[in-house]
MARMARVEX-733954 format. One record per atom (N, C-alpha, C): residue number from 1; residue in one letter; atom name; z, y, x. Coordinates in steps of 0.05 Angstrom, whole numbers, plus 5000, padded with zeros to 4 digits. Layout:
% MARMARVEX-733954
(r NUM,a,CA,(Z,Y,X));
...
% end
This chain:
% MARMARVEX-733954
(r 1,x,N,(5000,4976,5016));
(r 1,x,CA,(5000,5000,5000));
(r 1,x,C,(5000,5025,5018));
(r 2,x,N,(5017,5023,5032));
(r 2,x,CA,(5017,5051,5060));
(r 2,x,C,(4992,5057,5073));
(r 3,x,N,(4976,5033,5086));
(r 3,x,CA,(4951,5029,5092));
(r 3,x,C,(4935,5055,5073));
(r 4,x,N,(4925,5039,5038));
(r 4,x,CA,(4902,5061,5026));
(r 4,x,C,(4913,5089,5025));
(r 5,x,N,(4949,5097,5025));
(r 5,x,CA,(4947,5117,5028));
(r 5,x,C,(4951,5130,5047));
(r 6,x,N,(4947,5122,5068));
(r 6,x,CA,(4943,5141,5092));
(r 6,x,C,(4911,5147,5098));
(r 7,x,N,(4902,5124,5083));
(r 7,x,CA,(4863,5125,5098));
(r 7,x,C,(4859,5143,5076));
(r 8,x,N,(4866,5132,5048));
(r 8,x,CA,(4846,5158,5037));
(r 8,x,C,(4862,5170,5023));
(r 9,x,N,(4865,5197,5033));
(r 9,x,CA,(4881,5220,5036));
(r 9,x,C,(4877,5226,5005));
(r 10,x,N,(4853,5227,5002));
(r 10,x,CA,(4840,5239,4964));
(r 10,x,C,(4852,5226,4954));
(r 11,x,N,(4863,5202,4955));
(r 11,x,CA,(4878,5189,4932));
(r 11,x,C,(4895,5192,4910));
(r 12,x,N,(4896,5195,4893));
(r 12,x,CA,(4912,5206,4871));
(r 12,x,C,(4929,5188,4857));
(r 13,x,N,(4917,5162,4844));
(r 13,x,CA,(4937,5140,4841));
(r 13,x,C,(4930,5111,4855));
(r 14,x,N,(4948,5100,4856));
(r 14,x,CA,(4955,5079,4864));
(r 14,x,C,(4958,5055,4847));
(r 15,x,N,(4946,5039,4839));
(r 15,x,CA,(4963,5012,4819));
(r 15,x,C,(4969,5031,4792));
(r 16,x,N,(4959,5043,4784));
(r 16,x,CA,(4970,5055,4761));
(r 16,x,C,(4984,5075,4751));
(r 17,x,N,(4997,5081,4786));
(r 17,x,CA,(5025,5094,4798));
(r 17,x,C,(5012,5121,4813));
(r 18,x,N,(5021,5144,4802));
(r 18,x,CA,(5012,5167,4813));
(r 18,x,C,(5014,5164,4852));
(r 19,x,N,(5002,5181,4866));
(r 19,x,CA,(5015,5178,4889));
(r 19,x,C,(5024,5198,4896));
(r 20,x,N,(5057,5201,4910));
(r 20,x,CA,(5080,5221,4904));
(r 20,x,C,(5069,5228,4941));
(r 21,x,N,(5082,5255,4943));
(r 21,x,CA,(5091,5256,4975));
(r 21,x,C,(5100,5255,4990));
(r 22,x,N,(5123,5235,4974));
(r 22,x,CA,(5142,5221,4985));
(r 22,x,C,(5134,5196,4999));
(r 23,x,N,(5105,5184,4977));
(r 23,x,CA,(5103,5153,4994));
(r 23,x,C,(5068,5171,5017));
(r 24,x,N,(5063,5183,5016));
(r 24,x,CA,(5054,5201,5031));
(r 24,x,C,(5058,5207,5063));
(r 25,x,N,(5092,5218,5049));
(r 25,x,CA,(5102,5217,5078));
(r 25,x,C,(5109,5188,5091));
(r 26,x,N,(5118,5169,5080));
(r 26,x,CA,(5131,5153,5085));
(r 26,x,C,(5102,5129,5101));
(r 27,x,N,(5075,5130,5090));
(r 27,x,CA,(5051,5123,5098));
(r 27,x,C,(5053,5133,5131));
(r 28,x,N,(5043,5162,5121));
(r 28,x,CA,(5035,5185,5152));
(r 28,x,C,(5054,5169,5172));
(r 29,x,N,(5089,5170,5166));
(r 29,x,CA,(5108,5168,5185));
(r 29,x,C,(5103,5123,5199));
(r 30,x,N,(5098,5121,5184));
(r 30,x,CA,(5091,5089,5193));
(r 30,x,C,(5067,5086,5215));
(r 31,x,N,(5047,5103,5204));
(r 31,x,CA,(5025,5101,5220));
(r 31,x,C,(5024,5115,5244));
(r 32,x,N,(5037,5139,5238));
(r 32,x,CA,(5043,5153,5262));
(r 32,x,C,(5066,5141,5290));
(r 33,x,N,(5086,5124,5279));
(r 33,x,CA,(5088,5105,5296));
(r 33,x,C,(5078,5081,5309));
(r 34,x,N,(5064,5065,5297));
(r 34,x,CA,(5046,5045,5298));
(r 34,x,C,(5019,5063,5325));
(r 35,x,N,(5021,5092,5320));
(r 35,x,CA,(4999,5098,5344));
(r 35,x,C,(5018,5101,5369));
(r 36,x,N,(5038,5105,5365));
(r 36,x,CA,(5058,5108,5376));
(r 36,x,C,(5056,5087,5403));
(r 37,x,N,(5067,5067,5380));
(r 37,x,CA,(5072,5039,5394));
(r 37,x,C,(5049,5033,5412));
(r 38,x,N,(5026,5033,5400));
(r 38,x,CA,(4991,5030,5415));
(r 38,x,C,(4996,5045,5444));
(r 39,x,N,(5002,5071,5442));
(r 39,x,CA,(5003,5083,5460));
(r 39,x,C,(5025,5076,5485));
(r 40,x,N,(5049,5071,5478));
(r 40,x,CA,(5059,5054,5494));
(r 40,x,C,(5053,5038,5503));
(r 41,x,N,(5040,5016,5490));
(r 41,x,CA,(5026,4995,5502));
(r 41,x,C,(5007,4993,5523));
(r 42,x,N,(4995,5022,5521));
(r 42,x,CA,(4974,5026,5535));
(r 42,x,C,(4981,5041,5558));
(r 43,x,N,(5001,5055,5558));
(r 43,x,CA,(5017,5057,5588));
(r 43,x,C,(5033,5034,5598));
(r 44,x,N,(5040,5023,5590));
(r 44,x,CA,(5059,5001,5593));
(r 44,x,C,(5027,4980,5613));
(r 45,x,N,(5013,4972,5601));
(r 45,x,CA,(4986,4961,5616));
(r 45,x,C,(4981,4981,5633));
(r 46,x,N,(4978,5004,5643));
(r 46,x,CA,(4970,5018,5662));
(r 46,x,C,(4993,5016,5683));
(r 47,x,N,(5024,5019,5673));
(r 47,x,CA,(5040,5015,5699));
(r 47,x,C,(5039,4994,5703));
(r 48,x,N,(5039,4970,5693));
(r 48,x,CA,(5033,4946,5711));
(r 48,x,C,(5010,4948,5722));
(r 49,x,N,(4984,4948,5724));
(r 49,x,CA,(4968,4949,5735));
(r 49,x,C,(4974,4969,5765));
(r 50,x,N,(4977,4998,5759));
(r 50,x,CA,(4983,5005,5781));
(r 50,x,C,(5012,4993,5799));
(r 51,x,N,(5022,4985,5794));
(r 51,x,CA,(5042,4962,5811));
(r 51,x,C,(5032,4945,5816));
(r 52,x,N,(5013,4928,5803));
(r 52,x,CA,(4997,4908,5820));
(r 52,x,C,(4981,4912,5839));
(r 53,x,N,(4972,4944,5838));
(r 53,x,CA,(4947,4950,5856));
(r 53,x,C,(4972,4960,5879));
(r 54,x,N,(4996,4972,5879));
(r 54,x,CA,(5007,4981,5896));
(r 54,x,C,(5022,4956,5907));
(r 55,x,N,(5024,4935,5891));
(r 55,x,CA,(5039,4913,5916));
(r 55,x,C,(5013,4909,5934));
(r 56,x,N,(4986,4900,5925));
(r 56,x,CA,(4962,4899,5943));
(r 56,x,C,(4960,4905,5963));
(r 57,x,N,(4965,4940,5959));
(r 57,x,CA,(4959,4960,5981));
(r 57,x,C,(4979,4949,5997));
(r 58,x,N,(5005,4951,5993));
(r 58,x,CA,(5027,4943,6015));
(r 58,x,C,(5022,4921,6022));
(r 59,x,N,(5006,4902,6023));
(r 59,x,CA,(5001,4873,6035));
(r 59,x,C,(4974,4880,6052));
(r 60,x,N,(4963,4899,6038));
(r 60,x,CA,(4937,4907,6063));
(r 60,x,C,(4948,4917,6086));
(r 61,x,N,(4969,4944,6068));
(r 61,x,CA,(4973,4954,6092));
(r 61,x,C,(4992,4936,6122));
(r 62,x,N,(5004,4916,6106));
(r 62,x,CA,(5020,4896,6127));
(r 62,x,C,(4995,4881,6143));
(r 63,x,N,(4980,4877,6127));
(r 63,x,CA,(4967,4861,6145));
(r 63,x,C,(4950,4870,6166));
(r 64,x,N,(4943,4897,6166));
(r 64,x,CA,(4924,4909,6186));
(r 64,x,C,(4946,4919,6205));
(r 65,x,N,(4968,4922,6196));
(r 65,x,CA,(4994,4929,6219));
(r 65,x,C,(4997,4901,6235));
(r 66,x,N,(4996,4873,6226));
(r 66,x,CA,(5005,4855,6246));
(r 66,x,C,(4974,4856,6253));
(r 67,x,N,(4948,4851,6248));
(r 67,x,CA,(4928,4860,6261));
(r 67,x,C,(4933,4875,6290));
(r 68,x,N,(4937,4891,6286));
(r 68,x,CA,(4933,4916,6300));
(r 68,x,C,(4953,4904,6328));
(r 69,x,N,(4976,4896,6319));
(r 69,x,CA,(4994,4890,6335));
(r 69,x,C,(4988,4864,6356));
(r 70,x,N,(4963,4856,6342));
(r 70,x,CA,(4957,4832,6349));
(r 70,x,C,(4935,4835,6377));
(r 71,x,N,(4922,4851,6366));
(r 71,x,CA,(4900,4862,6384));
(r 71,x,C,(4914,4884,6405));
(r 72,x,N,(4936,4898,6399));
(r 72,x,CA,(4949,4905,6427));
(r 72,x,C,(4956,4887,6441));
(r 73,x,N,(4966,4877,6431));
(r 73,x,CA,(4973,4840,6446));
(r 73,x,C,(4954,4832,6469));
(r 74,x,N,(4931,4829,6458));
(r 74,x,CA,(4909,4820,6471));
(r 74,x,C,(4898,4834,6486));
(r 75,x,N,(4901,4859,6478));
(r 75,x,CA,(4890,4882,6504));
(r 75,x,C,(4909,4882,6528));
(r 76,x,N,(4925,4888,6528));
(r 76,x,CA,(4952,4882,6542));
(r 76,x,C,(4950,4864,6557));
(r 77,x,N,(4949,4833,6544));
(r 77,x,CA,(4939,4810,6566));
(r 77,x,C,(4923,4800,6579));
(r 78,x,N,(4901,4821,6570));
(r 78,x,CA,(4876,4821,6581));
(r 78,x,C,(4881,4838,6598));
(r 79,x,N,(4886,4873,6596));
(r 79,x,CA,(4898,4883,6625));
(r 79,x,C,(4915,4872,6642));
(r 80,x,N,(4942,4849,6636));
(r 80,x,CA,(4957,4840,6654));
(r 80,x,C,(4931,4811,6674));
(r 81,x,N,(4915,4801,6657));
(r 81,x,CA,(4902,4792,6670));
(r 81,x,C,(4876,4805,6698));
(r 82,x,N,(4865,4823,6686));
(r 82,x,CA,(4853,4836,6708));
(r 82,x,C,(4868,4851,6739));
(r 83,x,N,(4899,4861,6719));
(r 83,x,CA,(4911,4872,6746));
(r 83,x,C,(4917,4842,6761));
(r 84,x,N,(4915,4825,6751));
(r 84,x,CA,(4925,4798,6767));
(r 84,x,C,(4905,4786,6788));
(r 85,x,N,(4887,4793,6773));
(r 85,x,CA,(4857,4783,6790));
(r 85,x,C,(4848,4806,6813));
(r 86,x,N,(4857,4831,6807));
(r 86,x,CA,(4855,4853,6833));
(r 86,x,C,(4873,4843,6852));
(r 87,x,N,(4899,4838,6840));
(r 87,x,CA,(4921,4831,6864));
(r 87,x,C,(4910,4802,6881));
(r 88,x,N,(4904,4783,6860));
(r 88,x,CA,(4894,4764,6882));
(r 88,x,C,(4873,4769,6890));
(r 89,x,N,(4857,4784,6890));
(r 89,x,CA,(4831,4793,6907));
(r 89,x,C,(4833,4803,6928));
(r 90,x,N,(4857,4825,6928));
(r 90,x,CA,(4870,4838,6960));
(r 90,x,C,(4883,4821,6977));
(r 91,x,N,(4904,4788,6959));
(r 91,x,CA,(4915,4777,6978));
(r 91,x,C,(4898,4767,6994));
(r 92,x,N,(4872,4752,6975));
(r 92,x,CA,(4848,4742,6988));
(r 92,x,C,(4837,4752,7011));
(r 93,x,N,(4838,4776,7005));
(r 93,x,CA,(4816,4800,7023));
(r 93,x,C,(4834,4800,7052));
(r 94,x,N,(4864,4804,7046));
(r 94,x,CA,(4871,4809,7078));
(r 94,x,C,(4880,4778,7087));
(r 95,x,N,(4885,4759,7071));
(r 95,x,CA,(4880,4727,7081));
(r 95,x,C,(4854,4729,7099));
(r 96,x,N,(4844,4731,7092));
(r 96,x,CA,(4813,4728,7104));
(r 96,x,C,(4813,4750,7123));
(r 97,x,N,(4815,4769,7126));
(r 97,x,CA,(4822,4788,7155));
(r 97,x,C,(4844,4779,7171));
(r 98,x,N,(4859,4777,7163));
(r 98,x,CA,(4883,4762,7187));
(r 98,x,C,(4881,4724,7199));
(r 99,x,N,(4867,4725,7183));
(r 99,x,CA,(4862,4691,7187));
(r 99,x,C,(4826,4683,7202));
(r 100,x,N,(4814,4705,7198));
(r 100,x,CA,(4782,4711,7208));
(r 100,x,C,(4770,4692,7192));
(r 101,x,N,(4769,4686,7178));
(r 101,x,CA,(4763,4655,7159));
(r 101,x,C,(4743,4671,7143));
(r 102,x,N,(4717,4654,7130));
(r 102,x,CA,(4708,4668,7105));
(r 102,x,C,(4714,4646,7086));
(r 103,x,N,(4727,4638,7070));
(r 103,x,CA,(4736,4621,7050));
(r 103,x,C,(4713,4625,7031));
(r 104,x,N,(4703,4592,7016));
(r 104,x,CA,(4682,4596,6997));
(r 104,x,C,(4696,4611,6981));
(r 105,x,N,(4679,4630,6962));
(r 105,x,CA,(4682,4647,6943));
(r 105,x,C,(4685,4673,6953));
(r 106,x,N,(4684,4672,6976));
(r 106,x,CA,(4702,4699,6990));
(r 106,x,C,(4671,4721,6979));
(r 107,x,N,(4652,4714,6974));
(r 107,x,CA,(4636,4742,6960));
(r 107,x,C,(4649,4750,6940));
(r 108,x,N,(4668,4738,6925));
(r 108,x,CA,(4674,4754,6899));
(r 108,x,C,(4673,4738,6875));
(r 109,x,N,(4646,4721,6876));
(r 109,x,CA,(4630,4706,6860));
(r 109,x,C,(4653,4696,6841));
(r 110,x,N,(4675,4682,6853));
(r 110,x,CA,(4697,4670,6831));
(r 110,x,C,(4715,4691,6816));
(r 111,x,N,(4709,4715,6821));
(r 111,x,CA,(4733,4737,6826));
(r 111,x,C,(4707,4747,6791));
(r 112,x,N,(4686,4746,6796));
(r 112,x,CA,(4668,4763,6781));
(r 112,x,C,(4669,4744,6753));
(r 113,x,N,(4672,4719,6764));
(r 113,x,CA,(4662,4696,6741));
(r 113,x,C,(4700,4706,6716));
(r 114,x,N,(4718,4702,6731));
(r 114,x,CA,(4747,4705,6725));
(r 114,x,C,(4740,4733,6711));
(r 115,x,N,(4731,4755,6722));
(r 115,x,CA,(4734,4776,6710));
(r 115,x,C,(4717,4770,6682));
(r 116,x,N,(4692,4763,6681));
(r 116,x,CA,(4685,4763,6649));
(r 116,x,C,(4690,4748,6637));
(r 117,x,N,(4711,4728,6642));
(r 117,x,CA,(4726,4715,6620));
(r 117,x,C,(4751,4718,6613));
(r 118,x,N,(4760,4740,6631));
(r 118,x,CA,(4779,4758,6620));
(r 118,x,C,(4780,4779,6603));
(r 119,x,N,(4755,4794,6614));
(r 119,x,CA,(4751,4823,6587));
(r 119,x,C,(4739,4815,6565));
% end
C-alpha cells in the first residue's frame, strides 16, 4: 500500500479509502529510508573494496621492499666479490715478482674469466 502511494503522488484514493497525509507521510518516510539503507550499502561496498585495494598496495609495497633488499644483497656481493678478485690479483702479481715465476694464468686470463662471472 505505501509502495502506490509514494509512486503515484496523483493518487487520491486507495481501496476505497481516501488517501490522507498522514499515510503520505508515513509512505515518503519508509521510502526515504529504504534509499537510505541502499545508500549505505553502497558505501559500505566501496569501503571494503578500498581496504582490499589498500591491503594489496601494502603487500606490493612489501614486496618490492624485500626486492630491493634483495638486490642490494647481490650488489654488495658482487662488489665483495670483485674487491676479492683485485686483492688476489695483487697477491698474484707480487708472487710472481718476488718469486720471478710466470705462473699459468699469470695474463689475467683467469682473473678476466672470474671477473664476468662475477658482475
Amino acid at each position: 500500500m505505501d509502495t502506490a502511494v509514494f509512486y503515484l503522488r496523483g493518487l487520491q484514493v486507495l481501496n476505497g479509502s481516501p488517501v490522507s497525509a498522514e499515510m503520505r507521510a508515513v509512505a515518503d518516510k519508509r521510502y526515504q529510508q529504504d534509499e537510505v539503507n541502499a545508500l549505505q550499502d553502497v558505501i559500505l561496498g566501496k569501503t571494503r573494496m578500498i581496504d582490499a585495494v589498500s591491503k594489496e598496495r601494502e603487500e606490493v609495497v612489501k614486496a618490492l621492499e624485500e626486492k630491493k633488499n634483495i638486490e642490494d644483497k647481490l650488489r654488495k656481493s658482487g662488489n665483495t666479490s670483485m674487491l676479492k678478485i683485485s686483492e688476489l690479483e695483487e697477491e698474484l702479481t707480487k708472487h710472481q715478482k718476488t718469486s720471478g715465476t710466470a705462473n699459468e694464468g699469470a695474463d689475467g686470463s683467469v682473473f678476466q674469466a672470474l671477473r664476468s662471472g662475477a658482475g
